[in-house]
C-alpha positions in Angstrom: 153.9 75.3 131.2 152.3 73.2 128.7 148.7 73.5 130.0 149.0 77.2 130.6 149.9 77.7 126.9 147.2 75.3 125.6 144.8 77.1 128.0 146.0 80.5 126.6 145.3 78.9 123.0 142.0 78.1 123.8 141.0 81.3 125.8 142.3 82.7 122.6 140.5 80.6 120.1 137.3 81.5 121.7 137.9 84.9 121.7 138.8 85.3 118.4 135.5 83.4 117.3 133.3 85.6 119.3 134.8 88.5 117.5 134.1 87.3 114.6 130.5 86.3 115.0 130.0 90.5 116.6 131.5 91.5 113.4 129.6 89.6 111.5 126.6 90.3 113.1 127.3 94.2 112.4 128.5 93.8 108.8 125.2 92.2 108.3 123.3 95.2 110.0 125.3 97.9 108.0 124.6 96.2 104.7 120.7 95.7 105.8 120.8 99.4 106.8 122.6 100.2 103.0 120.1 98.0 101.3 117.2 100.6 102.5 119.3 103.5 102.2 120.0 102.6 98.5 116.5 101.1 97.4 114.9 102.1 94.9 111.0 102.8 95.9 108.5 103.0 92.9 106.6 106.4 94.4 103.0 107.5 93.6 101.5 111.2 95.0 98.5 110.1 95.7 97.5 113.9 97.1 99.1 116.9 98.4 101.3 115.8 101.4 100.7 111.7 101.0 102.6 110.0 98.6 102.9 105.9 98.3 106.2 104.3 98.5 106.7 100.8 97.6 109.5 98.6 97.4 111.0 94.9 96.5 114.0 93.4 98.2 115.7 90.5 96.9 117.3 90.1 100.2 117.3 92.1 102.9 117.6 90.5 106.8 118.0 87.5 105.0 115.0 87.1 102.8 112.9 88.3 100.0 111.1 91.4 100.9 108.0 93.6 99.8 107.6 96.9 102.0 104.8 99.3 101.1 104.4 102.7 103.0 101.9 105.3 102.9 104.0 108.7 103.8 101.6 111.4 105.6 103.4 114.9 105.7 101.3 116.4 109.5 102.9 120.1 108.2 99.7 120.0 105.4 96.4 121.2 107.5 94.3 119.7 104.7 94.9 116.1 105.8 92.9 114.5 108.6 93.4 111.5 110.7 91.0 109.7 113.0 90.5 106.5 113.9 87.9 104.1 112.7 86.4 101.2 114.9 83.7 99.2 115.8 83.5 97.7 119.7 81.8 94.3 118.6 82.0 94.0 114.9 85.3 92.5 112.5 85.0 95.2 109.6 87.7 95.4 106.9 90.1 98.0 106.6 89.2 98.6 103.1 85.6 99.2 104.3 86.5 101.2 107.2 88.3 103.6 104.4 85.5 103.4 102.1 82.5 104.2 104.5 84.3 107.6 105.9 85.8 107.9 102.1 89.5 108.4 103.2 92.4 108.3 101.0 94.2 105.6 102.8 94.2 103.6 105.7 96.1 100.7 107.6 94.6 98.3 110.2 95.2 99.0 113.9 95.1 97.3 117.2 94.8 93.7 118.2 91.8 92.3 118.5 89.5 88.9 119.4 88.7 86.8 116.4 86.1 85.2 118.3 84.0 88.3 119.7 85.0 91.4 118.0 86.2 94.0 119.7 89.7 95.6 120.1 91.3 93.9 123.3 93.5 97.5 123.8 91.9 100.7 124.4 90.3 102.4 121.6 89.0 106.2 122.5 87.7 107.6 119.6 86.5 111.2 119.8 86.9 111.4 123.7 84.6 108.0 123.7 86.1 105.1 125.0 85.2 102.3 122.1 87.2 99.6 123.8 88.8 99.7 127.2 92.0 98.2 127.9 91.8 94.1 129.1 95.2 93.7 130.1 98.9 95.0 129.9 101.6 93.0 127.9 104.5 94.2 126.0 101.9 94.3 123.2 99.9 97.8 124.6 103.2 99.2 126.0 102.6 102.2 123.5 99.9 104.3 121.8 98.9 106.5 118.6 97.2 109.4 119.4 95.3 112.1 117.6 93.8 115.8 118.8 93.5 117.9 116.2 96.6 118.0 114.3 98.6 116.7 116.9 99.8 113.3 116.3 101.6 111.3 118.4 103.5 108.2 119.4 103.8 107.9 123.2 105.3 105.1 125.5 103.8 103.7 128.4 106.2 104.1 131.4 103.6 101.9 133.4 102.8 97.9 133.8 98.8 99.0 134.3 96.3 98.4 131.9 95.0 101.5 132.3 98.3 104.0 131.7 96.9 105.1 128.5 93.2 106.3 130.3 95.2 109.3 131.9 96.4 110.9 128.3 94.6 113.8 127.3 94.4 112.8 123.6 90.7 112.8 122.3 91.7 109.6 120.1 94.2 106.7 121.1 95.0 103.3 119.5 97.2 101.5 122.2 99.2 98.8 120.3 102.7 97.4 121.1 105.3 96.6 121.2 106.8 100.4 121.1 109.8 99.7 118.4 111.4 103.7 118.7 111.5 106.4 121.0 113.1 109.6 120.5 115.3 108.2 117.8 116.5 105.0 120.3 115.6 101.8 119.5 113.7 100.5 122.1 114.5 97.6 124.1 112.3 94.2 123.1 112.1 90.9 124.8 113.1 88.2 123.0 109.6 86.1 123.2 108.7 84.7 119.3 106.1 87.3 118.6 109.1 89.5 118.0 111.7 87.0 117.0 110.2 85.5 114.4 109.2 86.7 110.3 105.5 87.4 110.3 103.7 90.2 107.9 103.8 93.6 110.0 101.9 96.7 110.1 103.6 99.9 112.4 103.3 103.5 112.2 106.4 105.5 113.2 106.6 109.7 113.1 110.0 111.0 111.0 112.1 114.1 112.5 110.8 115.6 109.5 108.0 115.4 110.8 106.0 112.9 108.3 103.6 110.2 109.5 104.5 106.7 108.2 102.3 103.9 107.7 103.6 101.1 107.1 103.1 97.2 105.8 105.5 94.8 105.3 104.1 91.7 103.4 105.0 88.3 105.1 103.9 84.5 104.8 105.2 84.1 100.6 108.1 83.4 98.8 107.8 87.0 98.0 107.8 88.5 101.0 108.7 86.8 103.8 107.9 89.1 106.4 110.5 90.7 109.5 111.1 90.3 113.5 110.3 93.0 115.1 114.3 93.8 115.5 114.4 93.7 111.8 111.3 96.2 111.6 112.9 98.7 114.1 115.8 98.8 112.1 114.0 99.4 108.9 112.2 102.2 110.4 114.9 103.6 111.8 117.1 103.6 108.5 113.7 105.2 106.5 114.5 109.0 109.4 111.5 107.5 112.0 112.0 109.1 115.5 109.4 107.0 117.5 107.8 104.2 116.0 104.9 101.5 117.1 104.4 98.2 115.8 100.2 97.2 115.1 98.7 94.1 114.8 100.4 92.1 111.8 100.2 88.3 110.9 96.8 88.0 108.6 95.8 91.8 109.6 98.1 93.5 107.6 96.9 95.7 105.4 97.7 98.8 103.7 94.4 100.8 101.7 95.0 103.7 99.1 92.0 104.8 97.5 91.8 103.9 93.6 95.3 102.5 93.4 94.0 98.7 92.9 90.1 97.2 92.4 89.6 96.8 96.2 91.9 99.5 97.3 94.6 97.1 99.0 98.5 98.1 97.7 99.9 95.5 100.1 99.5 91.2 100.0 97.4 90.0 102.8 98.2 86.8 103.5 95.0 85.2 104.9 94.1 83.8 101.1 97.7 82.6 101.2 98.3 84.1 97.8 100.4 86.7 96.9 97.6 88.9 95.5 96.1 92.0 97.0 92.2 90.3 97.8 93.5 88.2 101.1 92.2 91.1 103.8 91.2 89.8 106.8 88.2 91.9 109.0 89.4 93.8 111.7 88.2 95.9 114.4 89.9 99.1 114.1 92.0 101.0 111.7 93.7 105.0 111.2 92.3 106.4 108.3 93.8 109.5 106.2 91.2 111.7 105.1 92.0 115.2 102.9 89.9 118.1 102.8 88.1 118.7 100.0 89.0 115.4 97.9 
């Protein structure tokens, strides 16, 4: 009788921790959640249907935050998206805006630092700029422009080449997918994603608003997400699908005339937390309005 009671107690014991960890685990994510709901975002219209949103955390997941958005309403026909890239070439983002004078811009797709070149499809204008090397978690999803459609679609394919068979003229594969159809998608638990790093995505709202979006990593001032943490803060802001871009050093965010170079975010290749660390990249979607 004895061990069946102490084995009870301990069954017990166990139990009663593992409920407490899942409830703390939620608390944590409701308060998170709360945090965003409740922030207060320092807003700029930069034109009609884009306006700049940008926040500081004290804590949220954990650390010291600093989120900047660029929020693109698609209902307003004067705005124009396209994407900007160069097959060999590292450009800015900054200087991808600049050259085709757009009002704002955020890097795109991964790329080789050594040669240049996007290592995802890039089709730009029904032109293939880059062609997809290889499939990984990383090109499981794509942005995509015709006309005024914009869209974020998931692969439901391991093959490099799912993305060829869209009809869009212009698609940015990039991954990992973070939202689909207001779910949260399922993400592997390799360190890319685990682990705090500065993070570009673009997500589309049920409002139908396009959402570009930098979160500033790598300083005691913004210490940067996992991708579980970015997926929840996209959620929380109303996105219904959602894809991360290349982050780490390319992060950048570019709103015309809002600092000397452009840059609203901190890239962190200068390791400073000032806004003249970009790093060149190969591609980038750029928000142009007619008539500015």
């Amino acid at each position: 009788m004895f061990q069946i009671n102490t084995a009870k107690k301990y069954f017990l014991a166990i139990l009663l921790v593992f409920v407490c960890v899942i409830q703390s685990a939620t608390a944590d994510g409701a308060s998170d959640a709360q945090i965003i709901k409740d922030a207060h975002w320092q807003t700029h219209q930069i034109a009609r249907g884009i306006i700049l949103k940008q926040a500081l955390f004290p804590a949220l997941f954990g650390a010291r935050q600093s989120v900047n958005i660029v929020e693109v309403d698609l209902k307003q026909k004067n705005i124009q998206l396209c994407i900007a890239a160069d097959p060999q070439k590292r450009i800015k983002t900054s200087t991808f805006a600049k050259d085709k004078d757009a009002i704002a811009a955020i890097n795109g797709t991964f790329f080789s630092m050594k040669h240049g070149g996007s290592v995802m499809l890039i089709k730009q204008d029904g032109k293939v700029i880059n062609p997809a090397r290889d499939y990984s978690e990383r090109s499981n999803g794509a942005f995509t422009i015709d006309g005024h459609q914009v869209n974020i679609v998931a692969s439901h394919s391991d093959q490099a080449d799912w993305a060829d068979n869209l009809k869009a003229q212009n698609i940015m594969v990039s991954g990992p997918i973070l939202l689909t159809n207001d779910k949260a998608a399922e993400l592997s638990q390799a360190s890319f994603n685990t682990l705090s790093h500065p993070r570009s995505a673009v997500a589309i709202t049920n409002d139908n608003k396009l959402l570009l979006v930098a979160v500033d990593g790598r300083s005691e001032s913004g210490s940067g997400m996992s991708l579980f943490s970015l997926a929840t803060l996209l959620e929380t802001l109303g996105a219904r699908d959602a894809m991360n871009l290349d982050g780490g050093g390319s992060t950048t965010l570019y709103v015309k005339g809002q600092t000397e170079n452009g840059v609203v975010n901190h890239p962190s290749d200068n390791k400073k937390f000032d806004h003249e660390g970009e790093r060149a990249v190969a591609n980038a979607i750029l928000v142009n309005v007619n008539g500015s």
